[in-house]
N, C-alpha and C positions, 0 to 999 in steps of 0.2 A: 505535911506529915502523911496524909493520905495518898499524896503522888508517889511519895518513895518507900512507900508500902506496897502498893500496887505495882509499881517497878520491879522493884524485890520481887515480889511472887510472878510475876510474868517471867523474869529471866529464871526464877527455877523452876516454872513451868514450863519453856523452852529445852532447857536442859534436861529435863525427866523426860520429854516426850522425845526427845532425839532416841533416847531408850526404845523404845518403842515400831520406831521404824527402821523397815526391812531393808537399810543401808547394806550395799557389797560387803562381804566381811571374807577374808582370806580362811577361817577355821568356824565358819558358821553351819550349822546343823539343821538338817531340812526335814520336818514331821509331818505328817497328817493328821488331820481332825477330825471323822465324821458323825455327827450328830445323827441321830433317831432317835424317835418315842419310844425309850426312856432310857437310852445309853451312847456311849462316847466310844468309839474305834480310835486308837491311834497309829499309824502306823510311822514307824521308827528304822533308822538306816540298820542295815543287818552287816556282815563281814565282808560281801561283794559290792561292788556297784548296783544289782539290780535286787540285792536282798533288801526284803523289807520285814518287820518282824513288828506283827498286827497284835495290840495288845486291847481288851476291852476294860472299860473303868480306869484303868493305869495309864497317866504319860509320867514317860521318863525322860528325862532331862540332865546333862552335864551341866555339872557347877561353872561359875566361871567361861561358859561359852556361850555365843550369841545361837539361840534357836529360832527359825523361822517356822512359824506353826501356820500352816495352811488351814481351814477353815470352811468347812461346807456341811451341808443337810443331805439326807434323803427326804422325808418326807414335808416338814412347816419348818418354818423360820422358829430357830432358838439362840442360843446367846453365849457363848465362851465366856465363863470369868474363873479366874484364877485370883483371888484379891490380894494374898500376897507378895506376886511376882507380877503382875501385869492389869493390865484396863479390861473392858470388855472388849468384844467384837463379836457379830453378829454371824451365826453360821447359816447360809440362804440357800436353799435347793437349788441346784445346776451354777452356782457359782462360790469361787475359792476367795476369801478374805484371807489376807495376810497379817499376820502379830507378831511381834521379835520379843521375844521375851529373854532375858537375859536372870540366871538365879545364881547369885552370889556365895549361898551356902548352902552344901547339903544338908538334907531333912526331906520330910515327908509336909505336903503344903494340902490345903482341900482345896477343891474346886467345884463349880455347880453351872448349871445353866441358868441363863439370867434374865432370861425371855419366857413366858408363859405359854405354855407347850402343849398344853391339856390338863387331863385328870392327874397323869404319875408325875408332873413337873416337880413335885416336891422332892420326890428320889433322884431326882435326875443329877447325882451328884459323879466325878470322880476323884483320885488321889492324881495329888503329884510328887512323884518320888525326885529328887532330884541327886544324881552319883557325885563321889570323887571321879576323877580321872581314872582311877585304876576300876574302880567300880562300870564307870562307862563302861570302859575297853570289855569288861567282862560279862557287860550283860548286850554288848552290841558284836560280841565276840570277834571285835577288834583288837585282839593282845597286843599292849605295847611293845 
């Protein structure tokens, strides 16, 4: 009983973590994340190729598409979590951690830093909005 319990949750633990990794994807979506004492920069694809459209406390995210969230600090090691859409990952001064986060429905999600940061880590919180499609298109001023 105990083996095919444990099997069980291995192969859906398998499965959920396939989730999670920054597999090739033909319509995947490439962010940034950068942590400092006591706030989160994202930066999000803009209308061009080389627009980027730099949002602080807010990641915004497309339903239903696979996001690759890049991951770094400026100044100490803090922590990405988003609990309802992904695991943590750790954000490390002078290097990029990769996270695929994929969010199934729109809504508004919280997120926090998950690594102890100092005195304001308690604040160290942001939102995550997550669009429709049409919503993307209009806040990444990509019109369909």
């Amino acid at each position: 009983m105990t083996g095919a319990v444990l099997t069980a949750l291995m192969i859906y633990a398998f499965f959920v973590g396939l989730r999670t990794i920054p597999l090739p994807a033909p319509d995947v979506v490439r962010i940034s994340a950068e942590a400092d004492q006591y706030n989160w920069t994202f930066g999000h694809p803009g209308a061009g190729p080389e627009d980027v459209i730099e949002v602080e406390g807010i990641l915004h995210l497309p339903a239903g598409r696979p996001v690759d969230l890049s991951v770094s600090a400026t100044d100490v090691i803090h922590a990405f979590w988003a609990p309802r859409l992904a695991g943590k990952i750790d954000a490390i001064p002078g290097h990029d951690n990769v996270l695929r986060l994929v969010a199934d429905q729109p809504g508004i999600y919280r997120g926090q830093c998950a690594e102890y940061c100092g005195t304001g880590h308690s604040a160290h919180v942001f939102s995550v909005v997550v669009h429709s499609p049409d919503s993307w298109a209009r806040f990444t001023g990509q019109q369909p």
